[in-house]
C-alpha positions as CSV (number, residue, x, y, z in Angstrom):
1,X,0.0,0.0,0.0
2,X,0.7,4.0,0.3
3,X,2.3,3.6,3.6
4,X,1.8,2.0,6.2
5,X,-2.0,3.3,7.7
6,X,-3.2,2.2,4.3
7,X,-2.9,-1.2,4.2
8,X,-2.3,-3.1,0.8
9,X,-3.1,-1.7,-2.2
10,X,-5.3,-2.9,-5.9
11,X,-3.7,-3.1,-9.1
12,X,-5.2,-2.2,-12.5
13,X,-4.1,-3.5,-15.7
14,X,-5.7,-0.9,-17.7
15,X,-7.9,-3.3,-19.9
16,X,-10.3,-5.0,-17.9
17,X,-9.7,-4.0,-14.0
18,X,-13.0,-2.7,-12.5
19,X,-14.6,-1.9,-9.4
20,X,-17.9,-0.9,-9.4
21,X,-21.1,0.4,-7.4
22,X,-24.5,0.6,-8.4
23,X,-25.8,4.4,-8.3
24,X,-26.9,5.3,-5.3
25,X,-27.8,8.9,-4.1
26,X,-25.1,8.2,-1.3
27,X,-22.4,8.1,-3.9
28,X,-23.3,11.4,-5.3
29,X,-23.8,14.3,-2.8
30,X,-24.2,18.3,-3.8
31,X,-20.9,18.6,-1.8
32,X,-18.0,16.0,-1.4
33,X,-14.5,15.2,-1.0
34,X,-12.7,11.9,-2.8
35,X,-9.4,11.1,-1.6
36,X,-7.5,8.2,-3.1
37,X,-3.5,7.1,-3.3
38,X,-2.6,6.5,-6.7
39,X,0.5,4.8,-8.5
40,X,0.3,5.5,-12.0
41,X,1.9,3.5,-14.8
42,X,0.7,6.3,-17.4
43,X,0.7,4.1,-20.6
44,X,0.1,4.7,-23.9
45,X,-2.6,7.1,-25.2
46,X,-4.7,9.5,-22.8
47,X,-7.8,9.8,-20.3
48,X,-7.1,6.9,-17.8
49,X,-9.4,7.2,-14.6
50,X,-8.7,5.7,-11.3
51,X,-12.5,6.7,-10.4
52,X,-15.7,8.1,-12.3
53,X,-18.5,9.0,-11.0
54,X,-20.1,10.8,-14.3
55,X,-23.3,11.0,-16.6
56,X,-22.2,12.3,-20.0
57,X,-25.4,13.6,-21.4
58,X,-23.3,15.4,-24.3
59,X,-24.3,13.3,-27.1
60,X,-28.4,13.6,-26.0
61,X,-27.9,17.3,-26.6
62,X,-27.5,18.4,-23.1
63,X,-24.5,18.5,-20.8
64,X,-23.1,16.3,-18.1
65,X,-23.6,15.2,-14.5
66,X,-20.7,14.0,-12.3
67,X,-17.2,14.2,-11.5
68,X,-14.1,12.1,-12.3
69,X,-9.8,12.4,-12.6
70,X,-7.9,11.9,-15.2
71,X,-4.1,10.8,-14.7
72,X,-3.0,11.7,-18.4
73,X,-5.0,14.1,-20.0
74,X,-3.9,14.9,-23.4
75,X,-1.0,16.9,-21.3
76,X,-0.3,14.6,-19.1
77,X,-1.4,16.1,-15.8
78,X,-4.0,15.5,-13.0
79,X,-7.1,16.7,-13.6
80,X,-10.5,16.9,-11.9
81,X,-13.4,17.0,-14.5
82,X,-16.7,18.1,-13.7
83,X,-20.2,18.4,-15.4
84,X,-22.9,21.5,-15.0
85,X,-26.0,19.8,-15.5
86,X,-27.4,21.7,-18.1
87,X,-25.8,24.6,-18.5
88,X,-23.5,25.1,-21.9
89,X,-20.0,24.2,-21.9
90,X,-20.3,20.3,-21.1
91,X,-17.0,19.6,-19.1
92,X,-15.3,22.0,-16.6
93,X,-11.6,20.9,-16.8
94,X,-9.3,21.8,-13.6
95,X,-6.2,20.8,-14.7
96,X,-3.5,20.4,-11.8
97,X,0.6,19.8,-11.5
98,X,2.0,16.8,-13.7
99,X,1.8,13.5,-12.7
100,X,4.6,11.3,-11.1
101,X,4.9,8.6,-13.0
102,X,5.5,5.1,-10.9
103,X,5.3,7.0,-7.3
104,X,2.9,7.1,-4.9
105,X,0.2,10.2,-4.9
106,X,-2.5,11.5,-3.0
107,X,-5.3,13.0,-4.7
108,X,-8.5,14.5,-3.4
109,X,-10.6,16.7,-5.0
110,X,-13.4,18.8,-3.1
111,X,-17.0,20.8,-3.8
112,X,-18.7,22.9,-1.9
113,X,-22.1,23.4,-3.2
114,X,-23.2,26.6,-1.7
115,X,-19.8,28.3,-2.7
116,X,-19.5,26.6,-6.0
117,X,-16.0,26.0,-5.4
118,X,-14.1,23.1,-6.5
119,X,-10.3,22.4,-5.7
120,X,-7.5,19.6,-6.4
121,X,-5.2,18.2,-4.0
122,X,-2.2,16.4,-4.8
123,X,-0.1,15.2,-2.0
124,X,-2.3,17.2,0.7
125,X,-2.0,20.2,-0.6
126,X,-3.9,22.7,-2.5
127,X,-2.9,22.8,-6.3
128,X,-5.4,24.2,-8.0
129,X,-9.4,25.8,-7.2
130,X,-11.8,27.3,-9.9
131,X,-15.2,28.6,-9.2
132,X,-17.3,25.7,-11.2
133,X,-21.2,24.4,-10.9
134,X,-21.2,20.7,-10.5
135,X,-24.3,18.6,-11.1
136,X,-24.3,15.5,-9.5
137,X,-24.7,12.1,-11.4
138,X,-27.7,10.9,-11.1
139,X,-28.1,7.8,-12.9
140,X,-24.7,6.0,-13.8
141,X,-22.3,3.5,-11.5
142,X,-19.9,4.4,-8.9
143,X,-16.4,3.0,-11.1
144,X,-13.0,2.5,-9.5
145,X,-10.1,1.5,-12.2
146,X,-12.1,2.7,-15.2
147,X,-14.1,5.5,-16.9
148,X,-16.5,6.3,-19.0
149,X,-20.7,5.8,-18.1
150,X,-20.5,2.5,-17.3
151,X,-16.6,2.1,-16.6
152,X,-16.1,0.5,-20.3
153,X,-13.0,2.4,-21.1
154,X,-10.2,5.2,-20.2
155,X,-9.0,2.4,-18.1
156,X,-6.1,3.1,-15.4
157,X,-2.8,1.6,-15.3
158,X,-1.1,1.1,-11.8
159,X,-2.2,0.9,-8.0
160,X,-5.2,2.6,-6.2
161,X,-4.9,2.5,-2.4
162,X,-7.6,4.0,0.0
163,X,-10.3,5.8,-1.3
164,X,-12.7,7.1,0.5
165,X,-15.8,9.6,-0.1
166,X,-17.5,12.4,2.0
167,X,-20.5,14.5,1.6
168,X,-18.8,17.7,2.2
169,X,-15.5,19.8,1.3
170,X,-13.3,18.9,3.8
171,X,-10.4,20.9,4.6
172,X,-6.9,20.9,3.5
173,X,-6.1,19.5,7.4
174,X,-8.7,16.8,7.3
175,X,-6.7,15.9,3.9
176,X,-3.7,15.7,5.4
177,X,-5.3,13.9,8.0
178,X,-6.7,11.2,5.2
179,X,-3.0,11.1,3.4
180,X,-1.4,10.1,7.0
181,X,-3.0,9.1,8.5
182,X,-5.9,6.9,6.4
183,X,-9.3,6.8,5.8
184,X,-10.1,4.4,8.4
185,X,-9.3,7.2,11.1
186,X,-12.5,9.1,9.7
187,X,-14.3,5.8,9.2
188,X,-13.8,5.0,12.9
189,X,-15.3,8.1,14.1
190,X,-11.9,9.8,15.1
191,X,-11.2,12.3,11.8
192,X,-14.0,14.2,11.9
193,X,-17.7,13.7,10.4
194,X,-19.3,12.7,6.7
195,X,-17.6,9.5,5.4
196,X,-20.4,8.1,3.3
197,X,-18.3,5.4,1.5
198,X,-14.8,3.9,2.0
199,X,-12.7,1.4,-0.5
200,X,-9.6,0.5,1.2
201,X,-8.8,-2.0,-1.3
202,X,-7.4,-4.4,0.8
C-alpha cells in the first residue's frame, strides 16, 4: 500500500480492471470530497481514470452530471473533470501539477455546493481551485479503475490505495489527515464527520 496506515493496495491492468457500485444517491452528494493514493503507470494514449463517478449527457444534446480524474489528459497532468447539469460548456476541466509517473500520490478533489468552489489536491496540498457548478450524477455507477458511463474504457494503469468519499468539502487538514493518517481514522469516528463510503482496497 501507500504507507503503512493504508494497508495493501489494488492493481489495474488498464484493460479489464474494475470496481464498481451501483448508483446510489449516497455516492453522489451536492458537496463532497474523494481522496485516493494512486500509482500510476501512465501508458500509452490518454484519459485513464482511477474513479468516475459521471453522466455524460453530451451526445443527448445536453451537458453532463458527475465528476471524475484523469491521470493523463492529453497533457499529461492531474485533472478533476466536472459536469454543470445543463448549463452550456459540457465539461469543466481543472487541470493540476504533472503527474509522477510510478510513485505514490495523493489526490483529493473537493466541492462545496453553496460556494461553488471546487479544488484539487495532490499530496495534501492545495494545487489548484476554480469557481465551477457541478451537477451531481444521477443515474450511472460508482467506477474505481475505469471511466466512461459504465466504466467500459479510459482504463487506469497502476495501484489505487484507500479511497474514501465524504459528503462535504473537507479541509486541507482533514486531507492531510486522510493522506497520513488513512481513511479508516475518519471511518472510525476519530477524523471528523461525513464518510459516506470507504474502499480500502485491501
Amino acid at each position: 500500500g501507500a504507507n503503512a496506515n493504508t494497508g495493501t493496495s489494488a492493481y489495474f491492468n488498464g484493460t479489464s480492471s474494475l470496481i464498481q457500485h451501483d448508483w446510489i444517491a449516497d455516492l453522489n452528494p451536492e458537496s463532497f470530497t474523494l481522496a485516493l493514493w494512486a500509482r500510476s503507470e501512465g501508458g500509452a494514449g490518454a484519459w485513464h481514470s482511477p474513479v468516475t463517478s459521471r453522466h455524460d449527457l453530451y451526445n443527448q444534446g445536453e451537458a453532463s452530471q458527475g465528476y471524475l480524474i484523469y491521470d493523463n489528459n492529453p497533457s499529461g497532468v492531474w485533472t478533476f473533470w466536472s459536469g454543470n447539469g445543463d448549463v452550456a460548456g459540457n465539461w469543466q476541466a481543472l487541470n493540476g501539477p504533472e503527474v509522477d509517473l510510478g510513485e505514490w500520490e495523493h489526490i483529493a478533489i473537493t466541492y462545496d455546493n453553496e460556494l461553488e468552489m471546487k479544488q484539487l489536491h495532490i499530496n495534501g496540498e492545495l494545487a489548484v481551485e476554480s469557481s465551477d457548478s457541478i451537477f451531481p450524477n444521477d443515474t450511472t455507477p460508482f467506477n474505481i479503475g475505469a471511466g466512461q458511463d459504465y466504466g467500459t474504457g479510459f482504463w487506469f494503469i497502476g495501484d489505487l490505495d484507500d479511497i474514501g468519499l465524504w459528503d462535504g468539502a473537507l479541509s486541507q487538514e482533514d486531507i492531510q489527515v486522510a493522506m497520513e493518517e488513512g481513511v479508516a481514522t475518519f471511518a472510525s469516528g476519530d477524523g471528523g464527520a461525513g464518510l459516506v463510503a470507504y474502499f480500502p482496497l485491501d
